[in-house]
C-alpha positions in Angstrom: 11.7 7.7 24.6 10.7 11.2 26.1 9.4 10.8 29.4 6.3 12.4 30.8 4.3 11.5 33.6 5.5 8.7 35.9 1.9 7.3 36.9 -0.2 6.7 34.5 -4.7 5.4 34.4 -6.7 3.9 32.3 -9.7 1.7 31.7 -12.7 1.6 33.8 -13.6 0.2 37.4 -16.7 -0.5 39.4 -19.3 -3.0 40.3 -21.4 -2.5 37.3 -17.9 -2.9 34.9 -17.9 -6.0 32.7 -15.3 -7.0 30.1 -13.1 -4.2 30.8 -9.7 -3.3 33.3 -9.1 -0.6 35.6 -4.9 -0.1 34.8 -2.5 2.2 37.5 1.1 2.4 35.9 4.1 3.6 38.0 7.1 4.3 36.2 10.0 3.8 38.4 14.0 4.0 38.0 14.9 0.5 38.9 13.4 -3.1 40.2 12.3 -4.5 37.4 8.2 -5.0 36.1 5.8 -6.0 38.7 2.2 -6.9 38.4 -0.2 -6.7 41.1 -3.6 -8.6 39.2 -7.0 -8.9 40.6 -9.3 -11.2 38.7 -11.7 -13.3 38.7 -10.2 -15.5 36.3 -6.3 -15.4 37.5 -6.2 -18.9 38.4 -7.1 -20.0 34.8 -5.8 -16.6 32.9 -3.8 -14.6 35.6 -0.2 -15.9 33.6 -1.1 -14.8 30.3 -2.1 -12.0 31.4 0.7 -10.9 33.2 2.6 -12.7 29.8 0.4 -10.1 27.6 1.8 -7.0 29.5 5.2 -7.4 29.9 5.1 -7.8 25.8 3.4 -4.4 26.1 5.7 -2.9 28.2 8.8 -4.7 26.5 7.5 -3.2 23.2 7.4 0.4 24.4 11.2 0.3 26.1 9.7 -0.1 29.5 11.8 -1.8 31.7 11.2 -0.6 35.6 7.5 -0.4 36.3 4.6 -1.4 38.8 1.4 -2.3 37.1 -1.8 -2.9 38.8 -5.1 -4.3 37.2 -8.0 -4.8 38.3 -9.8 -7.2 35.9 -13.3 -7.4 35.1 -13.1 -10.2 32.1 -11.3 -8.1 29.9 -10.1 -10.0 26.6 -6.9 -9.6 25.4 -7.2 -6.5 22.8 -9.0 -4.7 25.4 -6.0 -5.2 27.8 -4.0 -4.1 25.4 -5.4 -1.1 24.7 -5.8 0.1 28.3 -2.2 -0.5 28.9 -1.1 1.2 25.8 -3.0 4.3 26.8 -1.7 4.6 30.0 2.0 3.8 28.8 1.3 6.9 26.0 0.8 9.6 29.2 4.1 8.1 30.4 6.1 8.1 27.7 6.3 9.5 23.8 6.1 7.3 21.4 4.3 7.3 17.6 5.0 3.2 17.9 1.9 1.1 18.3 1.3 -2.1 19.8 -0.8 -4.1 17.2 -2.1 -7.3 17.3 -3.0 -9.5 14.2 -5.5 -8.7 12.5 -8.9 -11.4 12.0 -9.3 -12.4 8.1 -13.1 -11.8 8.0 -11.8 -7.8 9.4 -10.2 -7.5 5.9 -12.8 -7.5 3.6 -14.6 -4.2 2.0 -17.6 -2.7 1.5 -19.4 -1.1 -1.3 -21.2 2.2 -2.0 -25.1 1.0 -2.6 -24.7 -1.7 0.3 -28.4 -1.6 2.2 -27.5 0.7 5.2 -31.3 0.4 7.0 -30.4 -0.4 10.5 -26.9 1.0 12.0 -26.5 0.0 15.6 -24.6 2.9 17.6 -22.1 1.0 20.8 -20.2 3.6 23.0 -16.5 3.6 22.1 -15.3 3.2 25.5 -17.6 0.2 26.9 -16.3 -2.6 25.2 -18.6 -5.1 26.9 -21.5 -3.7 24.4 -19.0 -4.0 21.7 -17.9 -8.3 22.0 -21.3 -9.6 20.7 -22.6 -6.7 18.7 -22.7 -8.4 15.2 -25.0 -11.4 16.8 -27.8 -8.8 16.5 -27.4 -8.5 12.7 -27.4 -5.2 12.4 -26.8 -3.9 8.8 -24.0 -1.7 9.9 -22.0 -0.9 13.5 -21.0 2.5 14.7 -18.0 2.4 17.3 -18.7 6.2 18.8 -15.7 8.6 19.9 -18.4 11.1 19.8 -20.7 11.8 22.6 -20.9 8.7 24.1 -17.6 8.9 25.7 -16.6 11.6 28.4 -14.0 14.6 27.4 -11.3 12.9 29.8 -11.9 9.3 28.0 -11.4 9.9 24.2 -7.9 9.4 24.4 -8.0 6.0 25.6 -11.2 5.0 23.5 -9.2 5.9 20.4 -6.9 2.8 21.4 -9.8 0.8 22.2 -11.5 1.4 19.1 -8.4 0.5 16.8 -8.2 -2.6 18.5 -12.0 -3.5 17.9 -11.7 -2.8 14.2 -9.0 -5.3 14.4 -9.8 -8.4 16.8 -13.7 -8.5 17.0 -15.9 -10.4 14.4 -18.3 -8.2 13.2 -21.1 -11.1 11.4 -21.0 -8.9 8.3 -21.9 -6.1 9.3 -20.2 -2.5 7.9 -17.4 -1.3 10.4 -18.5 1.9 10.7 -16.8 4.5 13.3 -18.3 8.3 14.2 -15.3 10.2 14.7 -15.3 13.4 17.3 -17.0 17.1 15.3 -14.4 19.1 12.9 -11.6 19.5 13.8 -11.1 17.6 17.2 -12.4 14.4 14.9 -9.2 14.7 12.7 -6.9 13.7 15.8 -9.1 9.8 15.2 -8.1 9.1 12.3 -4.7 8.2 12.7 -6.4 5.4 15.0 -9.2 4.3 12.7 -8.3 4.6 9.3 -4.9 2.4 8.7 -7.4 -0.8 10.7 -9.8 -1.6 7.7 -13.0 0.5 8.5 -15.1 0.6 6.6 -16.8 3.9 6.7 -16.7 6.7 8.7 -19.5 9.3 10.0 -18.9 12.9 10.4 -21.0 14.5 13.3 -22.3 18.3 12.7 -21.1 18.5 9.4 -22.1 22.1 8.0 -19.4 22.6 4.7 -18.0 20.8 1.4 -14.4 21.9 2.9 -15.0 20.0 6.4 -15.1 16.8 4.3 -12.6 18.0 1.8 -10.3 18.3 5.0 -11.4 15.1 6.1 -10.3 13.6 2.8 -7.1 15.1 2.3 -5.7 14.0 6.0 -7.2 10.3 4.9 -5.1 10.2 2.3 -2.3 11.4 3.8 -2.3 8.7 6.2 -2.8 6.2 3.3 -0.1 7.2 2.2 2.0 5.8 4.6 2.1 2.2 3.4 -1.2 1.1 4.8 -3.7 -1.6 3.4 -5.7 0.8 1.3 -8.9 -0.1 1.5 -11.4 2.4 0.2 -13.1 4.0 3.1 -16.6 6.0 2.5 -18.2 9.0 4.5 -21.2 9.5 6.1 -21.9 13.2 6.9 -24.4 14.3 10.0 -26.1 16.6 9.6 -27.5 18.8 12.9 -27.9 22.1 12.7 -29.7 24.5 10.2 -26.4 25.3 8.4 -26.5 22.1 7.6 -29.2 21.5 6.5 -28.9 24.8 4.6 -25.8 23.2 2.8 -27.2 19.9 2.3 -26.7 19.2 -1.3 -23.3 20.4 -1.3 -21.9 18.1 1.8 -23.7 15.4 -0.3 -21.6 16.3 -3.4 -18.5 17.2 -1.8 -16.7 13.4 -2.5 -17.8 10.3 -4.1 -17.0 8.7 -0.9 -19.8 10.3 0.6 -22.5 7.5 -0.1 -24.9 8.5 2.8 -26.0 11.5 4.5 -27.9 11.6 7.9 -29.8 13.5 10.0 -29.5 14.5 14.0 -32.3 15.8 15.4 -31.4 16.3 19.0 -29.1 18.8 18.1 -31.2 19.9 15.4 -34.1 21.0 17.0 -31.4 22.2 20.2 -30.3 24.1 17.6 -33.5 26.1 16.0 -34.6 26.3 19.5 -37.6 24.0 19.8 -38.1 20.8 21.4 -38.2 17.4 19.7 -41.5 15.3 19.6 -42.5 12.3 18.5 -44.6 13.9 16.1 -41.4 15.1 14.6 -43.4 18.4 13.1 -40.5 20.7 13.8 -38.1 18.4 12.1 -40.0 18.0 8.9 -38.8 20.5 6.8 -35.0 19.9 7.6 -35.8 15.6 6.9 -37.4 16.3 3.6 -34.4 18.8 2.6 -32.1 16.4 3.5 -33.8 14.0 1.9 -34.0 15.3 -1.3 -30.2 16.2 -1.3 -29.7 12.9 -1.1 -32.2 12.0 -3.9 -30.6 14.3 -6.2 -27.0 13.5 -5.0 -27.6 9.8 -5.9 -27.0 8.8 -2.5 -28.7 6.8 0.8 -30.9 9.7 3.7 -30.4 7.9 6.7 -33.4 9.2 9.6 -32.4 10.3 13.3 -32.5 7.4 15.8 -35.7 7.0 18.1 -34.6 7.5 22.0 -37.3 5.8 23.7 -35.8 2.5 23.7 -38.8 0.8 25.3 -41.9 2.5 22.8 -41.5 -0.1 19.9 -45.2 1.0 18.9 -43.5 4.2 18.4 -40.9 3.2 16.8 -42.7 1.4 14.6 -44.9 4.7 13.4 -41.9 6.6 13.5 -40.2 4.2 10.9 -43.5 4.0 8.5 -43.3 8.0 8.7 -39.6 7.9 8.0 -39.9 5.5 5.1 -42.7 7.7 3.7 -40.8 10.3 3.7 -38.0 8.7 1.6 -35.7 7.5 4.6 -33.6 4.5 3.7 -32.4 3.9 7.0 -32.4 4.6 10.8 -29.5 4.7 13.8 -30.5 2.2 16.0 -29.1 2.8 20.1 -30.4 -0.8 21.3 -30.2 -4.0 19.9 -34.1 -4.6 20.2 -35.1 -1.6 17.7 -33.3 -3.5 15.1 -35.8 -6.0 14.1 -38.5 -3.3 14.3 -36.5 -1.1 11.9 -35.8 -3.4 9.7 -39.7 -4.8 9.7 -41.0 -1.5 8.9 -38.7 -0.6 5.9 -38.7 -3.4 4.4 -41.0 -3.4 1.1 -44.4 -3.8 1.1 -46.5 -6.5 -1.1 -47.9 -4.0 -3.5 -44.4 -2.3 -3.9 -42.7 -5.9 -4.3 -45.7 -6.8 -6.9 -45.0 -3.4 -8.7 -41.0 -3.8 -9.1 -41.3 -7.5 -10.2 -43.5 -6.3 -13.1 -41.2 -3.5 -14.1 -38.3 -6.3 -13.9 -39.9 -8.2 -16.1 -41.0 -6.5 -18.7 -37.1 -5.0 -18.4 -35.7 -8.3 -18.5 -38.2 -9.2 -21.9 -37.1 -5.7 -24.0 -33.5 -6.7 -23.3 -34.5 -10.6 -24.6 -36.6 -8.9 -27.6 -33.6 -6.0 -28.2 -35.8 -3.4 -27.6 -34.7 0.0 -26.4 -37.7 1.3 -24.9 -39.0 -0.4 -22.0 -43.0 -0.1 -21.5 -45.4 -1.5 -18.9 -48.5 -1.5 -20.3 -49.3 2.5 -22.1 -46.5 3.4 -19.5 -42.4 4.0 -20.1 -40.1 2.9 -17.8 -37.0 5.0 -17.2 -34.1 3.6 -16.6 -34.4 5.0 -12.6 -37.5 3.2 -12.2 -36.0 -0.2 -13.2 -33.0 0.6 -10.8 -35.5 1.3 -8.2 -37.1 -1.9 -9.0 -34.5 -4.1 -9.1 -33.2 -2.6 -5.3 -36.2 -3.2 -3.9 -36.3 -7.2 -5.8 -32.6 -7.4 -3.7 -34.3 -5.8 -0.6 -37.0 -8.5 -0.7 -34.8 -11.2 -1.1 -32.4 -10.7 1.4 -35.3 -10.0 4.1 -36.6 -13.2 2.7 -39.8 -11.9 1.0 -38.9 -13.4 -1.8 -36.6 -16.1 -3.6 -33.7 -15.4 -5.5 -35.7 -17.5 -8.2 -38.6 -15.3 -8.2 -38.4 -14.9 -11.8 -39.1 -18.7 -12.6 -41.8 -19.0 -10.1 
């Protein structure tokens, strides 16, 4: 154990801090650990919490130290994590203090899952992070990105890792946005050995960035890990970007979404952004056709007026027009919206029940050709179909025994 700085912060303090710790940790030569707590809760939690971080301590080889807290009804993992942090500016270590892991954390997800709504919580606040999955969001994205300050990354990369672990996510697809190329390399390490399930790449502008991306994965993988597969989401905001669109779509086949950021976009040609989204429409529809082609899922910027639901609303219709499959959400309250105004339509639910059907009756008759009235259906059209059958159903348009109805 290599020593390096004797006092040590972490966590977050204030009057507006919920669910989180403010941690001070004095290395010191001799005297033993003690633990100066200020909580709320101390009376009911105060000795398990002092229990929890001697563990932490203990674990790390820590065995003179004063630790003061200041608790805000942190749980557990976030405890954990803020100490951890503040023990790694003390001391080097690669050890890591884990805690077990929920059973409904281990399962995985798969490539065509619906990805419409995608709820964005800053990777440093974990009181937004708790409760998330109540909201039912299709996916949620723990940010290391630009929601959390330069001087904070270090410390959210512990917090993260210990979401992915001990928070129940409803369902929805753990999904984490790691820091741009290369600074978003130094996250993996904390992300992918803890069962996420996909990962977004901010600014993405090459094949090679996510080639890169892939091979230090893998490397880690390789190191005994449950190896779960993990899939990419590339960002794209700039106009190399969108320039190399089709090939970031076709750089891996674990790239099974591609989306779009149009603050930095439009920062980036040099205009401003609207709610019109004129500026933007050329770089939407390229990106959405990459993904067309690519066989994968466009995924439209968020909306940033968190109280214009109208808007939102129009935006969504727009986005959806334009071949969108799915929005970033950064409130809970835009995801009903979102999902309202994707969802299918009654003419486009009538249309892909017919092509169903008359699939489902040249399969019974052995026929090779499928036709609906004078038309042909190709087999993308009944693919098409039959996603927008499981769209309906699972936004409970229709019943899973629509067929015998």
């Amino acid at each position: 154990m290599n020593a390096r700085n004797r006092i040590a912060e972490a966590g977050n303090t204030g009057p507006s801090v919920r669910s989180d710790c403010f941690i001070i940790l004095k290395i010191r030569n001799s005297g033993g650990i003690t633990i100066d707590l200020n909580s709320k809760v101390k009376t009911m939690y105060g000795s398990s919490i002092e229990v929890l971080c001697k563990e932490v301590l203990a674990f790390f080889g820590i065995s003179n130290a004063n630790l003061t807290i200041d608790d805000c009804g942190a749980l557990p993992f976030v405890i954990a994590a803020r100490l951890e942090a503040a023990v790694k500016q003390c001391v080097e270590s690669d050890k890591e203090f884990l805690q077990e892991i929920l059973p409904e954390n281990l399962n995985e997800s798969t490539k065509d899952r619906f990805r419409i709504t995608r709820l964005y919580l800053p990777g440093n606040t974990p009181r937004m992070m708790i409760n998330a999955g109540i909201h039912k969001p299709d996916g949620i994205i723990l940010d290391l990105e630009d929601s959390v300050a330069p001087v904070k990354k270090e410390e959210a990369r512990y917090l993260v890792r210990n979401v992915l672990r001990s928070i129940n996510f409803y369902g929805a697809e753990r999904m984490v946005r790691i820091n741009q190329f290369p600074e978003g390399l130094k996250d993996l390490k904390l992300v992918v050995p803890h069962n996420v399930h996909l990962i977004l790449v901010p600014k993405c502008e090459s094949a090679e960035q996510i080639q890169t991306l892939e091979n230090e994965i893998e490397s880690i993988k390789k190191t005994g890990i449950r190896r779960n597969r993990i899939f990419l989401m590339p960002i794209i905001e700039s106009a190399l970007g969108v320039e190399k669109a089709f090939e970031i779509a076709t750089s891996s086949e674990n790239v099974v979404a591609m989306a779009i950021g149009l603050e930095d976009y439009t920062a980036d040609i040099g205009v401003k952004r609207t709610k019109e989204a004129r500026e933007s429409f050329f770089a939407r529809t390229r990106l959405v056709n990459a993904c067309k082609a690519a066989g994968i899922q466009p995924i439209d910027s968020v909306f940033s007026d968190v109280g214009d639901m109208e808007g939102l609303a129009g935006n969504v219709r727009i986005s959806k027009s334009l071949g969108f499959e799915g929005m970033g959400c950064i409130h809970p309250g835009q995801i009903r919206v979102i999902r309202e105004n994707y969802a299918p339509d009654p003419e486009e639910i009538d249309k892909a029940k017919q092509v169903v059907k008359a699939f489902l009756e040249a399969e019974e008759k052995g026929l090779g050709v499928i036709s609906l009235g004078n038309k042909m259906i190709d087999p993308p059209v009944v693919k098409r179909a039959e996603r927008t059958i499981t769209l309906a159903i699972r936004l409970g348009q229709l019943s899973e025994d629509w067929n015998n109805e």
